[in-house]
TORKOLKOL-38963 format. One line per field, with one value per atom (N, C-alpha, C): residue in three letters; y, z, x. Coordinates in pm, whole numbers. Each point is the difference from the previous one (the first is absolute). Example, Ala and Ser with C-alpha at 12.3 -4.5 7.8 and 13.67 -1.06 7.14 Angstrom:
# residues 2
code = Ala;Ala;Ala;Ser;Ser;Ser
c2 = -569;119;120;105;119;109
c3 = 780;0;0;-72;6;73
c1 = 1319;-89;90;-35;82;-77
# end
This chain:
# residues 202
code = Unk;Unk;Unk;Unk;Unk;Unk;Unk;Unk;Unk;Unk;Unk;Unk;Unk;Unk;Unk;Unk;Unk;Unk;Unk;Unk;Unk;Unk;Unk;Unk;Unk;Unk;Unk;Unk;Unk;Unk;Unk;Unk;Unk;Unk;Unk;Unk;Unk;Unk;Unk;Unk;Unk;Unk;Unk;Unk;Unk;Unk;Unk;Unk;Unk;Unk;Unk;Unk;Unk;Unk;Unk;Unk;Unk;Unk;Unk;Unk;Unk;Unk;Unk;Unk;Unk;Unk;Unk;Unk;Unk;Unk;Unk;Unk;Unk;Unk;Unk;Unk;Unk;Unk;Unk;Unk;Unk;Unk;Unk;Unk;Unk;Unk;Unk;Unk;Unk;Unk;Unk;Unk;Unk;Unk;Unk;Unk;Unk;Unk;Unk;Unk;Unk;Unk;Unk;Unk;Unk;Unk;Unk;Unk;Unk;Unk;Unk;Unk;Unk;Unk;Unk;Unk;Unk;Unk;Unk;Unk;Unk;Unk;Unk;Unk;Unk;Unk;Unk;Unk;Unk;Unk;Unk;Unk;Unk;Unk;Unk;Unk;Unk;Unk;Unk;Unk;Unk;Unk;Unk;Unk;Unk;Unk;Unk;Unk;Unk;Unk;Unk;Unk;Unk;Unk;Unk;Unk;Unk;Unk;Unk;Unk;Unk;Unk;Unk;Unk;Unk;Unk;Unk;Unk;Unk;Unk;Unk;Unk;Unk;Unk;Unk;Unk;Unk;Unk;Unk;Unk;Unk;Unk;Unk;Unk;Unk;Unk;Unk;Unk;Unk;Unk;Unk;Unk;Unk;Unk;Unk;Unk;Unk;Unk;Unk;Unk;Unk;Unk;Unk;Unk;Unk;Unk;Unk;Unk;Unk;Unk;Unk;Unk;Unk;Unk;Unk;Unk;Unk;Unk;Unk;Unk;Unk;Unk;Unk;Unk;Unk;Unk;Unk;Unk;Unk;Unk;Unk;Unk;Unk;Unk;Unk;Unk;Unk;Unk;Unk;Unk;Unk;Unk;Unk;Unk;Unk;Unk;Unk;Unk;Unk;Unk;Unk;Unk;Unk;Unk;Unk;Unk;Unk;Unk;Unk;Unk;Unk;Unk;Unk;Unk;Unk;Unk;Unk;Unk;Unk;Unk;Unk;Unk;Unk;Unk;Unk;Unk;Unk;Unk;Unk;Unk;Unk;Unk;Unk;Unk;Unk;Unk;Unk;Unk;Unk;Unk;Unk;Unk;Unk;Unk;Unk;Unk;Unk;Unk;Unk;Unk;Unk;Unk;Unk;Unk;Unk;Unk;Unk;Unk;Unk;Unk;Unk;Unk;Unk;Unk;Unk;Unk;Unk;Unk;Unk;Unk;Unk;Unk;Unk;Unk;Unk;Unk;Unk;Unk;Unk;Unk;Unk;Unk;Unk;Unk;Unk;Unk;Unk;Unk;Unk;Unk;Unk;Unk;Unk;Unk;Unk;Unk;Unk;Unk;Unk;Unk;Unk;Unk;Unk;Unk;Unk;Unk;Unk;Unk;Unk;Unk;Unk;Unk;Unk;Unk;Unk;Unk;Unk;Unk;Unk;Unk;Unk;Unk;Unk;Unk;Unk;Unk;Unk;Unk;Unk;Unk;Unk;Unk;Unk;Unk;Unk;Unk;Unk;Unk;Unk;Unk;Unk;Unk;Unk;Unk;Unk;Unk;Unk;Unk;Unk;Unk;Unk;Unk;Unk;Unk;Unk;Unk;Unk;Unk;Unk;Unk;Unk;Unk;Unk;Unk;Unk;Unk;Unk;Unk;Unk;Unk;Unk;Unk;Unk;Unk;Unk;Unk;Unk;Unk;Unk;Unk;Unk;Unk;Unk;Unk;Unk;Unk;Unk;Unk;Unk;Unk;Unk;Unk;Unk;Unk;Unk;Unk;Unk;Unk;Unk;Unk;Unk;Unk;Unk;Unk;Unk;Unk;Unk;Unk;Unk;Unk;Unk;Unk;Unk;Unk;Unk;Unk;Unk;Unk;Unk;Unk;Unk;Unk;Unk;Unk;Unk;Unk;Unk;Unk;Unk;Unk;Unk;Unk;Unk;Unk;Unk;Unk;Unk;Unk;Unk;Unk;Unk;Unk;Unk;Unk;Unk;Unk;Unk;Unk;Unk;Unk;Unk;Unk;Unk;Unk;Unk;Unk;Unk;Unk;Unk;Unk;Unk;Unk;Unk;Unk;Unk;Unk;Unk;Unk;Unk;Unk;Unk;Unk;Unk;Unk;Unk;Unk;Unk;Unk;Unk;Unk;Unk;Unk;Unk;Unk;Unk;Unk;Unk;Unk;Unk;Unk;Unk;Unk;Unk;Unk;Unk;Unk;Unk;Unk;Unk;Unk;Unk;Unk;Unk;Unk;Unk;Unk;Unk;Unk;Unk;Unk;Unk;Unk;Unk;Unk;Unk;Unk;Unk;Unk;Unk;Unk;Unk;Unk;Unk;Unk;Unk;Unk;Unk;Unk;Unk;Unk;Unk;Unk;Unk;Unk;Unk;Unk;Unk;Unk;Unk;Unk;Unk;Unk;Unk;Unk;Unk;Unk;Unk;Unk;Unk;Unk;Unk;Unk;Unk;Unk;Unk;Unk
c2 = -172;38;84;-2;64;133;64;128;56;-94;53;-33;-128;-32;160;-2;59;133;71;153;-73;-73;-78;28;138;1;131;42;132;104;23;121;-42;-62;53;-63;-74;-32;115;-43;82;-8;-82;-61;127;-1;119;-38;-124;-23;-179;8;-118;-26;-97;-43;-150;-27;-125;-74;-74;-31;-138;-53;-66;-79;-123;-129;-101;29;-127;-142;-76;-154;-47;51;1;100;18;128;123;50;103;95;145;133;31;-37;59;154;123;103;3;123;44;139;25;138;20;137;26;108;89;55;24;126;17;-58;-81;-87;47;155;104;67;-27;114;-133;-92;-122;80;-78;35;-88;15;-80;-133;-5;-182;-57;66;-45;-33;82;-1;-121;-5;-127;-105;-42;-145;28;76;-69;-4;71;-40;-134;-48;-149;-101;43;-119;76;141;14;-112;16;-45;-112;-86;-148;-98;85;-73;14;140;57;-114;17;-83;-111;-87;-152;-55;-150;-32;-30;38;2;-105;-40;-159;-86;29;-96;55;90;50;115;68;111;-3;-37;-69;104;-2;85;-62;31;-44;98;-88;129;27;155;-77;-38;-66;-83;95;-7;84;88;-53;-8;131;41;47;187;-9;69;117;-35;76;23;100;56;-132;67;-92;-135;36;-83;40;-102;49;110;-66;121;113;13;165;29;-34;23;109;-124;15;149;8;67;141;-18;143;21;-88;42;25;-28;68;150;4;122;99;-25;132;-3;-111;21;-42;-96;-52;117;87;86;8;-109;-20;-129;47;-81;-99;38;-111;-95;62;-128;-79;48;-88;-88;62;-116;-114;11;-50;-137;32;-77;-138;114;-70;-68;21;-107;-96;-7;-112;-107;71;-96;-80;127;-141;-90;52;-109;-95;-18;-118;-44;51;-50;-130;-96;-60;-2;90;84;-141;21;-90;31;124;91;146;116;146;26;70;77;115;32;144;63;71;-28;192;-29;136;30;151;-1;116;-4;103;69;171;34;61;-23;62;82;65;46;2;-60;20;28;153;14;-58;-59;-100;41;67;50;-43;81;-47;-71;-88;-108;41;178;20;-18;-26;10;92;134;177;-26;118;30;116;56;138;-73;-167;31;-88;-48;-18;25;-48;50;54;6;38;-139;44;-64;-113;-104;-99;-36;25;-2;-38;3;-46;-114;-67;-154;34;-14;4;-143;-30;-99;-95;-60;-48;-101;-22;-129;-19;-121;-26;-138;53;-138;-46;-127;-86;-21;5;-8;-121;-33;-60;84;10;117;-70;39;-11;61;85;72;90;68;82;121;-51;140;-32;-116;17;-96;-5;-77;-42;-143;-46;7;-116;46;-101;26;-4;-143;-77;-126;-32;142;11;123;20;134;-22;103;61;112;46;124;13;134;36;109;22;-114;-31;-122;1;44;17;95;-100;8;-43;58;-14;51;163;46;134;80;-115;98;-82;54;-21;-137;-79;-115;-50;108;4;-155;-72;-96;-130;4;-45;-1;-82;24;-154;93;-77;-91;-130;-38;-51;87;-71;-65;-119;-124;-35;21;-36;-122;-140;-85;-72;-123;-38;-73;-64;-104;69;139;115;-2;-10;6;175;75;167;52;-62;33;-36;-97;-67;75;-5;42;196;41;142;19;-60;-53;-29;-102;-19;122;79;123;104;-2;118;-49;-157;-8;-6;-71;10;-128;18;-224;30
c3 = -1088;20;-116;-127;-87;1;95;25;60;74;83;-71;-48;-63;-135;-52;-144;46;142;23;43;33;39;-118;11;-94;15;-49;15;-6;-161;19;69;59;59;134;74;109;127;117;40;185;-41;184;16;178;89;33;88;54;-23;73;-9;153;68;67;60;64;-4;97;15;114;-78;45;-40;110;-18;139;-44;135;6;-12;16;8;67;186;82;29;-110;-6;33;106;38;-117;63;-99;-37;-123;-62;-50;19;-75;-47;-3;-63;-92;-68;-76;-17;-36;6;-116;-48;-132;-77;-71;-98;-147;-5;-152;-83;-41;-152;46;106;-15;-24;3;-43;-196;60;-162;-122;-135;-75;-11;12;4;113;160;86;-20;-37;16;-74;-186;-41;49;70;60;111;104;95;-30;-149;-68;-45;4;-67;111;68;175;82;-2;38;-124;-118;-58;-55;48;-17;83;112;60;-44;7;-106;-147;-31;-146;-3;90;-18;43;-86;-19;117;-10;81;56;150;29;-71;-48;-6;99;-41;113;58;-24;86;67;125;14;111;34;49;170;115;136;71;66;132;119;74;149;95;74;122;88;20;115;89;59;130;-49;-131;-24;-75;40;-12;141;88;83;55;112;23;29;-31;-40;-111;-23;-158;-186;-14;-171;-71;-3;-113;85;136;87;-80;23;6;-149;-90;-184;-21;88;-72;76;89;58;-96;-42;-95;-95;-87;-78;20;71;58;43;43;10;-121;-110;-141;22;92;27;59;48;44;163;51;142;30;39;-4;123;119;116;-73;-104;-44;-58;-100;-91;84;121;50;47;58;60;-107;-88;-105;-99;30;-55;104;170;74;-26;49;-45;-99;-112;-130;8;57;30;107;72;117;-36;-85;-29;-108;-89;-184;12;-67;8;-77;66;-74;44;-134;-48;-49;-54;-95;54;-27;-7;-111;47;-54;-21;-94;7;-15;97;-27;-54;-106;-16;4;33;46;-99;-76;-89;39;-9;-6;-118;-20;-120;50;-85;9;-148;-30;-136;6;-46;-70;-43;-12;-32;-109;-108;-71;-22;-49;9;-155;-1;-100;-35;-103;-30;-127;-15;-181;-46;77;-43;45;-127;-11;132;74;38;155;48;144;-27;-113;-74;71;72;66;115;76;114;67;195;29;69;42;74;139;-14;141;12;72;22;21;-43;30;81;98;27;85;-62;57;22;62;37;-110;-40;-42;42;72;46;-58;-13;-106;78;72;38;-144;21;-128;65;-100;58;-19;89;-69;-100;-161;-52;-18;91;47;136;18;174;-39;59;-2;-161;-99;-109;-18;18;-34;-102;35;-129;-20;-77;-48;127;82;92;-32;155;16;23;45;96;51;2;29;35;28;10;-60;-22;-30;84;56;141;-45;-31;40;-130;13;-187;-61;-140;-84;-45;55;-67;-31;-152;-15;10;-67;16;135;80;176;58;106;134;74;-7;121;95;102;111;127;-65;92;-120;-41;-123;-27;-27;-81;-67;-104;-106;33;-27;45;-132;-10;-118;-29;-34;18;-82;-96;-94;-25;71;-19;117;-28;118;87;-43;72;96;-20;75;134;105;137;37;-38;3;-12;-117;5;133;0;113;151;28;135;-10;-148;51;17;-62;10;148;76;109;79;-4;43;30;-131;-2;40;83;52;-79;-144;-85;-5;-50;-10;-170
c1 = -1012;140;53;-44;8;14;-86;-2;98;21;129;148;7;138;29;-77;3;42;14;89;130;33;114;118;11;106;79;163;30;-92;-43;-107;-101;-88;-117;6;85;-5;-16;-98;-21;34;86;99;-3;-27;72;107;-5;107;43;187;22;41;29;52;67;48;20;138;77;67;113;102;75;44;-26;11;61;97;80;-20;84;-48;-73;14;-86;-99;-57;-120;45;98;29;-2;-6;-17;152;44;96;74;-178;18;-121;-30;-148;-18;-49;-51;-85;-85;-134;-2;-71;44;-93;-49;-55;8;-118;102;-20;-72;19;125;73;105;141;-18;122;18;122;63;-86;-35;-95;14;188;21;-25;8;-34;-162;-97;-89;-47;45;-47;73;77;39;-95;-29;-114;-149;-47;-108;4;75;39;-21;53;-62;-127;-29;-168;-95;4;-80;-15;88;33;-112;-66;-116;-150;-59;-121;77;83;-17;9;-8;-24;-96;-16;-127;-101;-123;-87;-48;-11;-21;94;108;143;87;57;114;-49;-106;-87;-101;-8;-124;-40;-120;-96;-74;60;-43;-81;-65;-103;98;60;17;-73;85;-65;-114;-93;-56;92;51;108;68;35;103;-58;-112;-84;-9;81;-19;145;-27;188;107;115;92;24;-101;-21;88;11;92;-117;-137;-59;33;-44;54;128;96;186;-47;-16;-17;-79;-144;-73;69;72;104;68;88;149;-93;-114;-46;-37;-124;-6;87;130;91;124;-57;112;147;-27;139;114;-69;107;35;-96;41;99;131;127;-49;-67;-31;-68;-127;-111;70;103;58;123;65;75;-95;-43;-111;-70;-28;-12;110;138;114;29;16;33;-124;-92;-157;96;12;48;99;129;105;-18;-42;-24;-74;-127;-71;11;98;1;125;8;148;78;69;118;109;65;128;127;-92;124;-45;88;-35;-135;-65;-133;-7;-68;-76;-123;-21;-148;-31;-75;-53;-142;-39;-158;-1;-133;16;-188;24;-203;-30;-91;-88;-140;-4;-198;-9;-143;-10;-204;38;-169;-47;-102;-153;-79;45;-101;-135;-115;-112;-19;-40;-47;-161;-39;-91;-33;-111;-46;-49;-9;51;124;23;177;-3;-122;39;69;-40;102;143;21;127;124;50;160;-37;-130;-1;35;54;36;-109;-50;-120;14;165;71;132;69;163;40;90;32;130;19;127;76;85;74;122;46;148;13;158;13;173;16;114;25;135;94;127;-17;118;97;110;121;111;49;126;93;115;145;58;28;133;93;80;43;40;93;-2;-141;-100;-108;-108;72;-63;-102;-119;-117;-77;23;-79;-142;-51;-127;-98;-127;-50;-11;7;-26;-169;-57;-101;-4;-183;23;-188;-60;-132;-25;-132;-75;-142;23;-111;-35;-142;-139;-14;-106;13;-88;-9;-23;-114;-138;-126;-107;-71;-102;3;131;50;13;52;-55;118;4;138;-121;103;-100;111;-10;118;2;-190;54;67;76;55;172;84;114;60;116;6;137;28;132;19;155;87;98;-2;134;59;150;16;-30;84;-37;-95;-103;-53;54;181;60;73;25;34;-94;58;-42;-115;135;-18;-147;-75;-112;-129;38;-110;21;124;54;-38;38;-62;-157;-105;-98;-67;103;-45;38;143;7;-83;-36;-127;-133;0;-88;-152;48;-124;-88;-87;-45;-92
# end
């Protein structure tokens, strides 16, 4: 995770995009945005660097833990399908992403207003040579989602993630798409398990 946390920052972060949705008590869609996140203003940008990277940065097998999906879900109409779309078109398809935000409210248990943000990345793979000459070439692309459930403290203003995922996960320097990561602040917190079962993981 190292590799990835350590660009997680104003200068070198390398988000395309953000997106994400705001739900009511009863899950319903409150409002949504979608958005280039190098073109947000710098303070916008470091407050949602602050809740993208709140999941990549916590601890591994404590509150980040690492699931297979289900078989089942492996084929159409399945969460890895939905996921590995909104990846693949960069979050810029507004149907995939409703589509996704109804899923959530409808099966998360919502108590209070939410927010959920979906953030993409690609990040080059450099090659790990012992000649300097393939040094900074790329090994291949990582590209991938990380979405953060928030609580509101505020109209529209989100706190720091209750729960969230990262798709696919990042092993052995490679994309392992039958794979993702669930992140729970606390474990007495419901949120984690239920998105877990959401995404249909074991």
């Amino acid at each position: 995770m190292m590799e990835l946390t350590r660009r997680m920052t104003l200068s070198r972060t390398s988000f395309t995009r953000i997106a994400g949705c705001y739900l009511d008590a009863d899950g319903g869609i409150d409002g949504t945005f979608n958005t280039n996140f190098l073109k947000l203003p710098a303070r916008e940008r470091e407050k949602n660097l602050a809740i993208a990277k709140t999941i990549p940065f916590a601890p591994t097998n404590e509150q980040l833990k690492e699931y297979r999906f289900r078989e089942a879900q492996s084929g159409p109409g399945g969460m890895r399908q939905l996921l590995t779309a909104m990846k693949a078109c960069r979050l810029k398809n507004d149907a995939l992403m409703e589509t996704f935000y109804e899923i959530l409210g409808e099966r998360y248990p919502w108590k209070e207003p939410r927010a959920v943000f979906v953030f993409h990345d690609r990040y080059d793979v450099p090659v790990k040579a012992r000649d300097k000459e393939r040094l900074g070439e790329s090994e291949e692309v990582y590209e991938y989602l990380i979405c953060a459930v928030c609580p509101l403290v505020g109209e529209y203003e989100p706190g720091m993630p209750e729960c969230g995922f990262l798709f696919p996960v990042f092993s052995g320097r490679s994309a392992d798409p039958d794979k993702a990561a669930v992140y729970c602040a606390d474990d007495t917190d419901p949120g984690g398990r239920m998105l877990k079962e959401l995404l249909q993981l074991t």
